[in-house]
C-alpha positions in Angstrom: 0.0 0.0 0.0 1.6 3.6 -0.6 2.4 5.3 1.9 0.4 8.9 2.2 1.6 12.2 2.9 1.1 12.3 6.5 0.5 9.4 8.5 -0.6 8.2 11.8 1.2 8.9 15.2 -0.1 7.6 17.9 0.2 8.8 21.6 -0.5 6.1 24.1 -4.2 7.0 25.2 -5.0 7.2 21.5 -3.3 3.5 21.2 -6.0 2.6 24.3 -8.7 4.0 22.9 -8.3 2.0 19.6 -7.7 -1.1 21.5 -10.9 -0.5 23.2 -12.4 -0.3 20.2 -11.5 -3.8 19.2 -14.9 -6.0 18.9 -15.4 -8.3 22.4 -13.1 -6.1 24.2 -11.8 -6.6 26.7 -12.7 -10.6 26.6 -10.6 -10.5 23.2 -7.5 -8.6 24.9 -5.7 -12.2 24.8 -6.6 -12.8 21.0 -4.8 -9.2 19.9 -1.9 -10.2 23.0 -1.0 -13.7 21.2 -0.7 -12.0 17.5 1.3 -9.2 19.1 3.6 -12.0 20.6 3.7 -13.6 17.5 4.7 -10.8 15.3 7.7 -9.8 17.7 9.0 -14.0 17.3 8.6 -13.4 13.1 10.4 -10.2 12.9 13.1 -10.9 15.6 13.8 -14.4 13.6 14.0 -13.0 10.0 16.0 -10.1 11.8 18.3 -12.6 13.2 18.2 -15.4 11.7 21.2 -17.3 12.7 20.5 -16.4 16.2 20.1 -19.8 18.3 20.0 -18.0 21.9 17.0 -15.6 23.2 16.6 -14.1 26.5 13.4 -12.3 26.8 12.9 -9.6 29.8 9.9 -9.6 30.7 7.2 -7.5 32.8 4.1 -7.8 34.7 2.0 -6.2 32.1 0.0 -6.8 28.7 4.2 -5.7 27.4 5.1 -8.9 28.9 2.5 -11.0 28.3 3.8 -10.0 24.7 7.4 -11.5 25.6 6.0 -14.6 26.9 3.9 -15.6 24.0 7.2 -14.2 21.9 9.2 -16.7 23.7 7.0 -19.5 23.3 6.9 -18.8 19.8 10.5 -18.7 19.3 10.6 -22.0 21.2 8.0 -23.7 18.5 10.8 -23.0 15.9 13.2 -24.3 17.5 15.2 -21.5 19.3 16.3 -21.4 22.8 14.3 -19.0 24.1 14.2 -18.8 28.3 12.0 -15.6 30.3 14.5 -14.3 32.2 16.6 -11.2 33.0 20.0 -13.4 32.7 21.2 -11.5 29.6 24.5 -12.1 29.3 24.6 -15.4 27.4 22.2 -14.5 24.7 22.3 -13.8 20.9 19.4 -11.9 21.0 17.7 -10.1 23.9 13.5 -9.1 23.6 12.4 -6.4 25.8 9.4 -6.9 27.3 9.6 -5.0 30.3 7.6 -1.8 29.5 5.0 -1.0 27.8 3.2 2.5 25.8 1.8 2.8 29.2 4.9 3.6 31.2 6.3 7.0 31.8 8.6 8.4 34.4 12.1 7.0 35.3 12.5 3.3 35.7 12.8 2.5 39.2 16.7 1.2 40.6 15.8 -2.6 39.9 14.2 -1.9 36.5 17.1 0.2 35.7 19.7 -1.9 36.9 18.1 -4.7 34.5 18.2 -2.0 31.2 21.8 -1.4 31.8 22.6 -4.8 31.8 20.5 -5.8 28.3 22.1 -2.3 27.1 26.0 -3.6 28.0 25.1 -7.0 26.9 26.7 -6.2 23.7 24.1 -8.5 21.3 20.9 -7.2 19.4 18.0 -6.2 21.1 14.1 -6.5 19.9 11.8 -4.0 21.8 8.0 -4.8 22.0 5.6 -2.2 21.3 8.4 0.5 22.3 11.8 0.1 24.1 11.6 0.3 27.9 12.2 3.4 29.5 11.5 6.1 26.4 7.8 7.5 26.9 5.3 6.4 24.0 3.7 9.9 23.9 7.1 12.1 23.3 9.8 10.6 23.3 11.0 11.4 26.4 14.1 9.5 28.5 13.7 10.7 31.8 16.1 8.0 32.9 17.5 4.3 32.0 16.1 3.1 28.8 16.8 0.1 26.3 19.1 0.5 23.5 16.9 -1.4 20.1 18.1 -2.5 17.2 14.8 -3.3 15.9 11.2 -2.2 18.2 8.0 -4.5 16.6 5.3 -1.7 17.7 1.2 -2.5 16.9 -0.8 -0.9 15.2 0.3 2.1 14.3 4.1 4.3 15.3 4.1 5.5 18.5 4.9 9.3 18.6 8.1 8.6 20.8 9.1 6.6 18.3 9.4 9.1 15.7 10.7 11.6 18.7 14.1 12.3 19.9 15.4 11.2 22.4 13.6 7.9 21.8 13.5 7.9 18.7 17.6 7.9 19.0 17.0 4.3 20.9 14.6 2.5 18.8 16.6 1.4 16.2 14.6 0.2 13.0 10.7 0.4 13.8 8.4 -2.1 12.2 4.5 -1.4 12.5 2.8 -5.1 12.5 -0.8 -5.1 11.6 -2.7 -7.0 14.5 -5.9 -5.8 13.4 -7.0 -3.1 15.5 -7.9 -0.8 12.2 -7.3 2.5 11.7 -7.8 5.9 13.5 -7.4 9.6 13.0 -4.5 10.8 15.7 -3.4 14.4 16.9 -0.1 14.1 16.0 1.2 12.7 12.2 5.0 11.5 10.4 5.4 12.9 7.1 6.5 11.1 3.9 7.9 11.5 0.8 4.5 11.9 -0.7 4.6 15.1 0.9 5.9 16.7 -2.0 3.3 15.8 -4.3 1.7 18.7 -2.7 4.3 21.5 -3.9 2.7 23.3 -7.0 4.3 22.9 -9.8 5.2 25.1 -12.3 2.4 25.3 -15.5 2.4 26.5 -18.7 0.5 29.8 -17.8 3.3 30.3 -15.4 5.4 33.4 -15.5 8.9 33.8 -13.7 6.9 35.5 -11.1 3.7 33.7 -10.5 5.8 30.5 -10.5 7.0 32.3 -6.9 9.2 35.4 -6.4 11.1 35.5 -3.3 13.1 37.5 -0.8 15.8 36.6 0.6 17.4 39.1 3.7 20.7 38.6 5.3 24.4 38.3 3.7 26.2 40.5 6.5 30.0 41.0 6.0 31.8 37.6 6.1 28.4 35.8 6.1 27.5 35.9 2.5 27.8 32.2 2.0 24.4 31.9 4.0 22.3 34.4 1.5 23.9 32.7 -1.5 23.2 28.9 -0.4 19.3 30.1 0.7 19.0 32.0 -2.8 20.5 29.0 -4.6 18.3 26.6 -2.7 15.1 28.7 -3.4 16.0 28.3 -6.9 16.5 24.7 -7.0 13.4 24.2 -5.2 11.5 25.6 -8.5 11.2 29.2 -7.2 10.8 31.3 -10.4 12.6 34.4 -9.5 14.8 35.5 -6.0 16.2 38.3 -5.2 18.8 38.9 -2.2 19.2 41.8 0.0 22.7 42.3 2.2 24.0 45.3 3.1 25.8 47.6 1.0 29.3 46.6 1.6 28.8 42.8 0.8 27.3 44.0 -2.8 30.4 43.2 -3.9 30.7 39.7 -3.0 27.0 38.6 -4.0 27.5 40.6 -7.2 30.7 38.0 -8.2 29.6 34.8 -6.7 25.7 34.7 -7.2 24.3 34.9 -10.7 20.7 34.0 -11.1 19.4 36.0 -8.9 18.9 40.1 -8.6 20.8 41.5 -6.1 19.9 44.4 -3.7 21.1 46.1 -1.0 19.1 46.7 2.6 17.9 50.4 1.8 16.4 48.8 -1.2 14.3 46.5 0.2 10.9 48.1 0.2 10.8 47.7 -3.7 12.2 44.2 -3.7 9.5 43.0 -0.7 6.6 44.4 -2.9 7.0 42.2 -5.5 8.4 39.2 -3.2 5.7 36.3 -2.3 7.6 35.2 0.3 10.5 36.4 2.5 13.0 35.0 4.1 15.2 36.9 6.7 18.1 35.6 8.7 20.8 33.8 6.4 24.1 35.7 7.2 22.0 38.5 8.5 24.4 39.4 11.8 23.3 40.8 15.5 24.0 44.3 15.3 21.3 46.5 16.3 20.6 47.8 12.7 19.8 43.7 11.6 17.3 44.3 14.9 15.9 47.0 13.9 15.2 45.7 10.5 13.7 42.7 11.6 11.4 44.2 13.5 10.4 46.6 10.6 10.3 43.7 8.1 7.8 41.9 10.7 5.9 45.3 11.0 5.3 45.6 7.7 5.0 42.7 5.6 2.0 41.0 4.6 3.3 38.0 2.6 4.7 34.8 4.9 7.9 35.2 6.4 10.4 32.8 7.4 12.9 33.9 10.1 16.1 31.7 10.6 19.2 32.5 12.3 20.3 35.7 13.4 16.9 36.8 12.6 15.5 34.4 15.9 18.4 36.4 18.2 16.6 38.4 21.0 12.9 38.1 18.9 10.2 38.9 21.2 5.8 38.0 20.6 4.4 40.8 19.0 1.5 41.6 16.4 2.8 40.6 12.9 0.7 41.5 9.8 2.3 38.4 7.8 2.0 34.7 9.2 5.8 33.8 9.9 7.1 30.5 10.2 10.8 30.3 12.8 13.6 27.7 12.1 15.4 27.2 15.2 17.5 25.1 16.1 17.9 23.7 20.1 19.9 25.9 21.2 17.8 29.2 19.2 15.0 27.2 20.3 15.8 27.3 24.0 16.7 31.1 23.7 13.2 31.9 22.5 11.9 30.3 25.6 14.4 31.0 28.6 15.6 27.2 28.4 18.9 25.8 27.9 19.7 23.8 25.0 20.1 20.7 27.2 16.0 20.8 28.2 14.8 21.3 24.2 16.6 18.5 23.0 15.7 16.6 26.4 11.2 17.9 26.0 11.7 18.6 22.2 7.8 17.7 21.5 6.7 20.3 24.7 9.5 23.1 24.0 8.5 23.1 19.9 4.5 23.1 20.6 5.6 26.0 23.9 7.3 28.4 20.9 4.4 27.9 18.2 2.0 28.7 20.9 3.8 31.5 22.4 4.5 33.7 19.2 1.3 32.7 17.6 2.8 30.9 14.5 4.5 27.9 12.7 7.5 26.9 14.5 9.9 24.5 12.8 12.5 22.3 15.5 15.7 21.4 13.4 17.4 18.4 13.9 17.3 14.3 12.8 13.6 14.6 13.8 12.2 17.7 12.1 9.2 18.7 14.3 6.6 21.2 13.1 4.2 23.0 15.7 1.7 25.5 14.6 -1.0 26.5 17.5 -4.2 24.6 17.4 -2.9 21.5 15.6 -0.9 18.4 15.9 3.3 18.2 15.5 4.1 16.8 12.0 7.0 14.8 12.6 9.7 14.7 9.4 12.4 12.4 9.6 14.5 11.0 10.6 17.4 12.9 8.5 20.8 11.6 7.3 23.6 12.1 9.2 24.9 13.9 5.8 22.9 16.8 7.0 24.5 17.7 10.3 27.0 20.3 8.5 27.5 23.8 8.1 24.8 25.9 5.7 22.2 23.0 5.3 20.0 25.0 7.7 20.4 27.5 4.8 19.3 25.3 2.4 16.2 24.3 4.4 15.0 28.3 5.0 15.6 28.5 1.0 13.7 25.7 0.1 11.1 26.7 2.5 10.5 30.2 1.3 10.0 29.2 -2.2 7.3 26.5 -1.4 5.9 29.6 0.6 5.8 31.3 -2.5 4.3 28.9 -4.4 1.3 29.2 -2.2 1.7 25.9 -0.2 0.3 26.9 3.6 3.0 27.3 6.0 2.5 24.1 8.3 3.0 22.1 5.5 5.8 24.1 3.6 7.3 23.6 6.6 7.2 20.3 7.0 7.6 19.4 2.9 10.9 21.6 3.0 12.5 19.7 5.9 11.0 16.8 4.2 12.9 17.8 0.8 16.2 18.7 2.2 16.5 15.0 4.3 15.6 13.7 0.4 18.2 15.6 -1.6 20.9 14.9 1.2 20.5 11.0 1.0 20.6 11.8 -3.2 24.0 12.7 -2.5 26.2 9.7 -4.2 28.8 10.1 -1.0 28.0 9.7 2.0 30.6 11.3 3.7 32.4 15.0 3.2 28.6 16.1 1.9 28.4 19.9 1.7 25.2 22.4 1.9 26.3 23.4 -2.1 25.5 19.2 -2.2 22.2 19.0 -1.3 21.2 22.3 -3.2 22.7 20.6 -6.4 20.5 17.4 -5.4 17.0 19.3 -4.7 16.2 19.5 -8.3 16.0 15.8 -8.8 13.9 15.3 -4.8 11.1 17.5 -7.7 11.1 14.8 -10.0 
């Protein structure tokens, strides 16, 4: 079945709720436990094939009532498969210790017992989720299990799809135990995504195909305006112009060549026939890049992104234009008072906190993308290659993000299609190491098809 553009997340009380849904429930509770059980024994063996030894750690809950039926399973096909918390002889351990249920940290015993599968040094199988990260954020208040693969039911958890426990879940593998389907709060994004973008057409001029802004470029930091501009362009933007002040001219005038170049005091007639701005690449934290930020925000109507130097010391106020941010944890945890430490630790809660508290889309950077906007679920994008954790990418992503702005695709889901995008052009890259930002932008083209 093909996947669609945004699919199902599921926090643990909407996991309940569709379990109690299940005809005869709860009387048929043990008829969804044994093909739950069942499923983690198939996956774990064609996983590990070769793998003669399995200890499975199991709880007092419906999580290990999974494990046991998983054990017995692996026992009918002729594995060696003991309940126990004696780890340290096994080919393969199974978790079955916690459940979506569990939040909090583990108590000392329970912890104790998740260090010792995690030093064990052989592959582990989570059921349902891995022992210790919350179902419903992804949070790792304390010990938690280190998967290589996590057999979930139903449908992805949202802490799967969420840092930190997303970070510990290894491969995730959603096995159908016939529960049915169910609208959730949250969703994870696709690929399919980007059939939404509009395309170009043949009525299409270099304008309506979408103009944009793009603001920054200070001295020394013109790299950031010309990777944006170049991204926005390889993203199918029709026409971009960039705006730096007057004594980087120069260097945009010899290294960028598509687009029109401006300087800061000409801005006014650039932003009237922008779609879509972007301010922040490069822009720098003197008081003037302030004060234009703040004049940008008080008089534009079009959507805005703000990256960068642009998020430095931004307050709430009443903006004309809807604006979507771009932080990263650290710009993040400025925006709210937090250190970086707490986003990257709550990054579900600190992500929906800025959306709600500026009144607009707020985009989280980082291997999962997460997009807030107030009164709706987090879209969840991601997980991102490793390729992308290098200087200007973030860039790329505000460039990308202002031309699907301009091409009239709402900002929640330009948001989440441009993070969505950049991930996709990155893993086009033929090497997998030494990628640069100018990489990706040379990849976006073919992400379009």
């Amino acid at each position: 079945m093909t996947a669609a553009p945004l699919e199902p997340l599921f926090t643990a009380a909407e996991m309940r709720a569709l379990e109690e849904c299940y005809p005869g429930f709860p009387a048929t509770a043990p008829e969804l436990m044994e093909r739950a059980g069942t499923a983690v024994a198939v996956h774990a063996l064609q996983a590990f094939p070769h793998a003669q030894r399995f200890a499975v750690v199991c709880g007092g809950g419906s999580n290990g009532g999974d494990g046991r039926i998983a054990a017995r399973v692996l026992r009918e096909a002729g594995r060696d498969a003991v309940e126990t918390t004696a780890v340290e002889q096994a080919d393969v351990i199974v978790d079955a210790l916690f459940g979506t249920g569990f939040r909090g940290a583990p108590r000392d015993d329970a912890a104790a017992t998740i260090e010792r599968v995690n030093a064990a040094g052989v592959p582990v199988v989570a059921v349902d989720v891995p022992s210790g990260v919350d179902a419903s954020t992804g949070e790792v208040p304390g010990a938690a299990v280190r998967a290589d693969l996590t057999v979930t039911f139903g449908g992805a958890k949202l802490g799967l799809r969420v840092s930190p426990g997303a970070l510990q879940a290894g491969e995730v593998v959603v096995a159908d135990i016939g529960l049915g389907e169910a609208a959730t709060e949250h969703a994870h994004v696709s690929p399919r995504v980007l059939e939404l973008v509009p395309r170009k057409s043949r009525r299409d001029t270099k304008y309506t195909a979408g103009s944009v802004l793009v603001v920054g470029g200070a001295r020394g930091m013109t790299g950031a305006v010309r990777l944006a501009a170049e991204a926005a362009f390889r993203a199918d933007a029709g026409y971009v112009a960039v705006a730096v002040p007057e004594d980087s001219l120069p260097v945009v005038e010899a290294t960028l060549l598509e687009p029109v170049k401006l300087t800061w005091a000409e801005l006014e007639r650039a932003a009237d026939r922008a779609q879509a701005v972007a301010v922040g690449p490069g822009l720098g934290r003197t008081d003037d890049a302030r004060a234009l930020v703040q004049r940008l925000l008080g008089e534009l109507e079009q959507p805005v992104v703000l990256d960068a130097d642009a998020l430095f010391g931004l307050e709430p106020g009443e903006w004309r234009a809807p604006v979507v941010l771009t932080p990263h944890a650290g710009e993040l945890g400025r925006l709210l008072g937090e250190e970086s430490a707490w986003v990257d630790a709550h990054r579900l809660e600190a992500v929906r906190r800025t959306a709600n508290r500026f009144g607009c889309v707020c985009l989280l950077k980082g291997s999962d993308t997460l997009v807030a906007a107030p009164g709706h679920g987090v879209l969840v994008c991601g997980p991102a290659p490793a390729s992308l954790a290098t200087a200007g990418t973030g860039d790329v992503l505000t460039g990308v993000l202002v031309a699907y702005l301009a091409k009239g695709l709402e900002p929640r889901l330009a948001a989440a299609a441009a993070a969505t995008a950049t991930a996709e052009a990155a893993r086009l890259v033929p090497h997998a190491r030494g990628v640069t930002a100018g990489d990706v932008v040379a990849a976006l083209p073919h992400v379009h098809g």
